[in-house]
N, C-alpha and C positions, 0 to 999 in steps of 0.2 A: 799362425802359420798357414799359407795357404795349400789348398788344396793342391792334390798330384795331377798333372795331365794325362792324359790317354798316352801318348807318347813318352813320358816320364814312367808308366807302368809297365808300358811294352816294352822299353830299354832294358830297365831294372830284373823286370824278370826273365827276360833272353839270356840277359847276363848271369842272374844267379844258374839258372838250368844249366848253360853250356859252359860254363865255368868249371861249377860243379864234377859233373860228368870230366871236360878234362882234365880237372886235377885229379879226378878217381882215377881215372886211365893211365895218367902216367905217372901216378906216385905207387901202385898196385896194393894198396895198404886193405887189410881184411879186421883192422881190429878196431874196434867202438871207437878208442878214441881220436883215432887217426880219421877217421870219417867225420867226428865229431870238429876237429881241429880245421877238415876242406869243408866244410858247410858251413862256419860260421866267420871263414874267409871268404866264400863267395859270398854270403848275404851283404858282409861289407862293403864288397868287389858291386853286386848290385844298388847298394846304396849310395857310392859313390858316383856310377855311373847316371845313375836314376837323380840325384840331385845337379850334376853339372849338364844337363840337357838343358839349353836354353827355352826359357817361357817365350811364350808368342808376345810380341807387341813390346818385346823390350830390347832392338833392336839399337846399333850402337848408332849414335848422331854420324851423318853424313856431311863430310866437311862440304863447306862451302865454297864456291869459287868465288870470285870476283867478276862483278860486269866486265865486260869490254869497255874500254872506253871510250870508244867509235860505233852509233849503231850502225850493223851489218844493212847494206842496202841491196837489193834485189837489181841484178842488171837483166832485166826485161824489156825488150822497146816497149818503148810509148804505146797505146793504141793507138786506132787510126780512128780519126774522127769519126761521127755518125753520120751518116750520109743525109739529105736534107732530104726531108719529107716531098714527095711527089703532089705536085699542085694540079688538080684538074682546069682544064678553062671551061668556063659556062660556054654551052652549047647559046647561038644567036641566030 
């Protein structure tokens, strides 16, 4: 089994924390086993979470397209020739 990521542990555990907390809050329950019953839903709730975080580098295949099947041509003029190198005349 591999290892957790740093992000698969920050998920997981943001998740069980504020989970937690708000099932405590809005279920107002004071008795052991009603606390016992939201804590061992959120650990769940975090471990669901924490395992469906995608791992790095296993990204889904990028379809591919098809070539064109004309290649694209650049419509740029021409250059303009080089201009012909300047000739000195011997001094007589």
């Amino acid at each position: 089994m591999p290892r957790p990521t740093a992000a698969q542990l920050a998920y997981g555990s943001c998740t069980v924390i504020f989970s937690t907390l708000a099932m405590l809050l809005l279920s107002q329950t004071s008795s052991g086993a009603g606390i016992a019953v939201i804590s061992v839903a959120a650990l769940a709730l975090g471990l669901l979470v924490a395992m469906t975080v995608p791992l790095p580098g296993k990204r889904p295949a990028a379809v591919e397209q098809p070539a064109p099947r004309e290649p694209l041509r650049a419509s740029l003029p021409a250059p303009a020739p080089a201009p012909e190198p300047v000739r000195e005349r011997a001094a007589s």
